[in-house]
N, C-alpha and C positions, 0 to 999 in steps of 0.2 A: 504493500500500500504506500512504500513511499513514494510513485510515481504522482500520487494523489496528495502529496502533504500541503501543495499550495490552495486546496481543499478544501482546507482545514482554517477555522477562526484562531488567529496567532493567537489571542487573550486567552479563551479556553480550549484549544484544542476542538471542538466541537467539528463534526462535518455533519452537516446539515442536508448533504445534497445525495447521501449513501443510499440505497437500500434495502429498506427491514428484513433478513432473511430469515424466513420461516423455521422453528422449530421442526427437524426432522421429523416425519409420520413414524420412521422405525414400524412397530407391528399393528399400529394405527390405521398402516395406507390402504388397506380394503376399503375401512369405513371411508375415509378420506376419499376415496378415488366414488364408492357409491352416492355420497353423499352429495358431493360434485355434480354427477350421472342424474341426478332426483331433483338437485334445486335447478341448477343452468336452465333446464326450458321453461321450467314454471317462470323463472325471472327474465327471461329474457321475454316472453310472453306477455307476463305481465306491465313490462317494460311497452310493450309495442304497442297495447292495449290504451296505455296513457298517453305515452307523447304524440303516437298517431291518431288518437281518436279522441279520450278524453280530453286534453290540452288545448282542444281544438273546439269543442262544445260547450255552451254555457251551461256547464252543472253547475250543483251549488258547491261552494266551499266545502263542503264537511264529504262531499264524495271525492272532489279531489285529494282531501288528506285521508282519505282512508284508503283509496288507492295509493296513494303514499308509502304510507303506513304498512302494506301488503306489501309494498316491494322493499321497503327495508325487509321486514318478518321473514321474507321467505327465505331470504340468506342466515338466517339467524342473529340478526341484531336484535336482540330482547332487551338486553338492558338499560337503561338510562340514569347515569348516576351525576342528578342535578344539587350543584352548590351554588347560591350569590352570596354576594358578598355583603354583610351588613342585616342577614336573613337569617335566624335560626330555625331548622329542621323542625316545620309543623306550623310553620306561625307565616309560607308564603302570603296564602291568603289576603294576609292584611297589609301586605307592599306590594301590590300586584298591581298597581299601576307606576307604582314610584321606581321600584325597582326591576320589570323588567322591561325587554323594546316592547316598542307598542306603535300607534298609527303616528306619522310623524317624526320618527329616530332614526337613526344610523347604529349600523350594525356592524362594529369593525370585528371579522371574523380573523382567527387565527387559516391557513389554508396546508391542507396537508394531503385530502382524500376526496375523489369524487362522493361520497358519502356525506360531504360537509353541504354541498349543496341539497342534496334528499334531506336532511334530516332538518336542516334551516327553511328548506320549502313545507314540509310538513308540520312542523309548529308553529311558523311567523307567516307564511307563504307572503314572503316579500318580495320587491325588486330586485334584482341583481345587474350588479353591474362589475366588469373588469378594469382595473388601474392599471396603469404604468409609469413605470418610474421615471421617466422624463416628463410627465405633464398632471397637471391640475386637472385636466378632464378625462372623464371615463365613456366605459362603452356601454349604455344598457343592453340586454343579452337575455333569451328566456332560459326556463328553467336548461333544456338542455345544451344548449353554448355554455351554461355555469358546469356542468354534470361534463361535458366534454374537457370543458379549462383545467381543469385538474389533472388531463393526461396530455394534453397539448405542449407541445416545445418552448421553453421561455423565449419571449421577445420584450427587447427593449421599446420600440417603438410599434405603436396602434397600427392596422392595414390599413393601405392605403382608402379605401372605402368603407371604413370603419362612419360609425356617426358619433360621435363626441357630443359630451353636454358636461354641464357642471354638476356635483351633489347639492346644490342647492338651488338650481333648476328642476332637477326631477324633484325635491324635495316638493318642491310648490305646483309641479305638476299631478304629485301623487299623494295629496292631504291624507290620506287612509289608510296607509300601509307604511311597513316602515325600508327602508334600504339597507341593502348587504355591500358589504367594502372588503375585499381581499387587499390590504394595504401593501403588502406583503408581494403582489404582484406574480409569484412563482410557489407551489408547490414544495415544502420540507419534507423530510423524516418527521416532523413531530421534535426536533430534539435544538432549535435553536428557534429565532425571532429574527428574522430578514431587515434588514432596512427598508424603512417605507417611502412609499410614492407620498409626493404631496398633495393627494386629489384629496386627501382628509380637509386639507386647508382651506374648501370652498362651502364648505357645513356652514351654515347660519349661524353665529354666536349664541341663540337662542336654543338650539337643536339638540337635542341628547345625544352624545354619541357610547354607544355602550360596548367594551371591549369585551369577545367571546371567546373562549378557547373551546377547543374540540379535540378530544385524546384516544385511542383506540388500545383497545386489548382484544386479543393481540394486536399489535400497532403495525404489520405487513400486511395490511390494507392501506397503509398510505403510499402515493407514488409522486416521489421524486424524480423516478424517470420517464419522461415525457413514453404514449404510447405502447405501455406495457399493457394491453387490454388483457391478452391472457394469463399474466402473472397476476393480474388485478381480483377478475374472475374466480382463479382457482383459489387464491388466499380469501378468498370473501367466500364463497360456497362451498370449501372443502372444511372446515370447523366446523365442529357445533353450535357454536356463538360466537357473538360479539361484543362487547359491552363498550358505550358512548361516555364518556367524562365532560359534561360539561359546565363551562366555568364561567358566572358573569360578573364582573365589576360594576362597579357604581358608578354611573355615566361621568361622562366628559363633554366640558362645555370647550367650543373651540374660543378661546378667549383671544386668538389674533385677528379673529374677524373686526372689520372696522364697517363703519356706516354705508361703505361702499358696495359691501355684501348684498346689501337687498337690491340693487341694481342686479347682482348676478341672480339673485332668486326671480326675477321678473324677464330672465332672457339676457344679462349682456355684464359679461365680465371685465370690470376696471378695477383687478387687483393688481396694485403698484407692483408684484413678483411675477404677475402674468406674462411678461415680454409684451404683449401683442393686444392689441382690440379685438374681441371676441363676442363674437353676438350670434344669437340661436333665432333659429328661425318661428321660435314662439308658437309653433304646432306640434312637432317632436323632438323638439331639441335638440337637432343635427347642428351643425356651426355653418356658420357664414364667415368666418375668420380660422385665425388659427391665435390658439392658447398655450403654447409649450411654455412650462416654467422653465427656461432655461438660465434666471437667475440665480443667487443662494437666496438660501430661507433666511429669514430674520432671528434672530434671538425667541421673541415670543411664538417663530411658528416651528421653532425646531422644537423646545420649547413641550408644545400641544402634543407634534408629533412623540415625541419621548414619554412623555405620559402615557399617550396610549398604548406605545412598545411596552415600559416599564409594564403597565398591569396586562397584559398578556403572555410578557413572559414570568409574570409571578404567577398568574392561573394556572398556565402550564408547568409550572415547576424546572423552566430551561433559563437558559440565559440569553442575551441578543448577540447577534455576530454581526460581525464588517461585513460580510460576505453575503451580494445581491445577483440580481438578476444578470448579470453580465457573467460573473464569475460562474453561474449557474450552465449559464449556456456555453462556455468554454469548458466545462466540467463533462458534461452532454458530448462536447463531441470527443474529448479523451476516451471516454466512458466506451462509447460507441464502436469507435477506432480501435482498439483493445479490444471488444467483443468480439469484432470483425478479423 
């Protein structure tokens, strides 16, 4: 592995971009191999069933998340082991608006596992949208572009035909739901905290933004490596179970927003770190400009951003590395190149 130690976060050692290799089956791998055999079509079925058809029809909410819900179940994700912060076990009930997202919030999600999208559409069934680390605007995306980004190659910059908006454009486009943010812009192991994009910094000073982890036992379900469907698969259908950690903090207000912000909540970004004049076309939110931060952040926006690294890497229990989306994808193609 020393071909990989530039990898590796100089501070802790940490590689983040490894991985998880599965526990041998040893005299297991009947089951293992039957149990594969038994869930794969039901899920894959089940799968086709939703994004082709249901996804597509105005049912009500509660059959979408119970289609949901069948397509975690069928792999064996049973368990859900929910902590917030600030909550004592038995007493949610009576912080249940204060403490968790709700209609109107941001959702800054830890990213590790196409799992992280099923399970965020099934309890919030929110927005999603994808960040990059060179700009302030993001891409909105449905549920399955979120469910694909997690096995997708890291890229520094949006495609060319991408549609860009601010988080506090869709925020005002979308009063009743709340937004999902991968700040993080790339897929870990689960075992550090990525540098973040700055699209956090276009949040309404008002806005809740609430940091979520997401943990996996066994944790070879998460893919760091772009397009592993079949290792993805087997590690998620070949166990008996799954169990979900999930971990929320007690929101974060973006406190660099300046008065300027509600100009971007109404279609048309004049942040002083934007580079650029940026205006949306005020129906979907595509741009009519172009937005790249390609300045540095200010004191109070690195600031917000660190806050919300720090409480995601304290939910998860890791620590934050140097090591982003570039390194990521020069790791990618080592990786590859060696396999090859």
């Amino acid at each position: 592995m020393e071909k990989y130690s530039q990898y590796r976060d100089r501070g802790s050692g940490i590689a983040p971009f490894f991985p998880v290799r599965p526990d041998p089956s040893g005299i297991a791998l009947p089951l293992h191999v039957f149990l594969f055999a038994c869930r794969l079509p039901l899920l894959l079925g089940a799968s086709a069933i939703y994004f082709l058809l249901l996804s597509w029809l105005s049912v009500g909410l509660l059959v979408r998340k119970a289609a949901l819900w069948l397509i975690l179940g069928i792999p064996g994700v049973w368990w859900i082991d929910l902590q917030i912060d600030g909550v004592r076990r038995g007493s949610l009930a009576k912080h249940h608006k204060n403490r968790l997202p709700s209609s109107g919030t941001v959702i800054a999600s830890s990213f590790t596992s196409p799992l992280d999208a099923l399970y965020l559409a099934a309890i919030f069934d929110p927005v999603f949208t994808i960040s990059y680390p060179n700009t302030r605007l993001v891409e909105r995306v449905n549920l399955f572009r979120a469910f694909l980004h997690a096995l997708a190659p890291p890229t520094t910059q949006p495609p060319p035909n991408a549609k860009l908006t601010t988080l506090a454009a869709l925020i005002a486009q979308n009063p009743d739901t709340s937004i999902v943010v991968w700040p993080e812009c790339t897929t870990t192991n689960g075992r550090g905290i990525l540098p973040f994009s700055p699209s956090l910094l276009t949040v309404p000073a008002r806005t809740k933004i609430f940091p979520l982890s997401l943990r996996y036992s066994p944790g070879d379900v998460t893919t760091p490596i772009p397009q592993t469907y079949f290792d993805f698969l087997w590690n998620l259908c070949s166990k008996p179970t799954h169990c979900i950690r999930v971990r929320i903090a007690e929101a974060v207000f973006n406190t660099s927003a300046s008065s300027k912000q509600s100009a971007t909540a109404s279609g048309r970004d004049l942040s002083p770190r934007s580079g650029d004049y940026t205006e949306t076309n005020g129906l979907d939110g595509s741009l009519l400009g172009n937005g790249d931060a390609d300045g540095e952040l200010s004191a109070e926006e690195q600031k917000v951003l660190d806050r919300v690294g720090e409480d995601l890497a304290r939910l998860g229990r890791v620590k934050r590395v140097g090591l982003g989306v570039k390194e990521k994808a020069d790791f990618i193609k080592t990786w590859t190149k060696k396999r090859r």
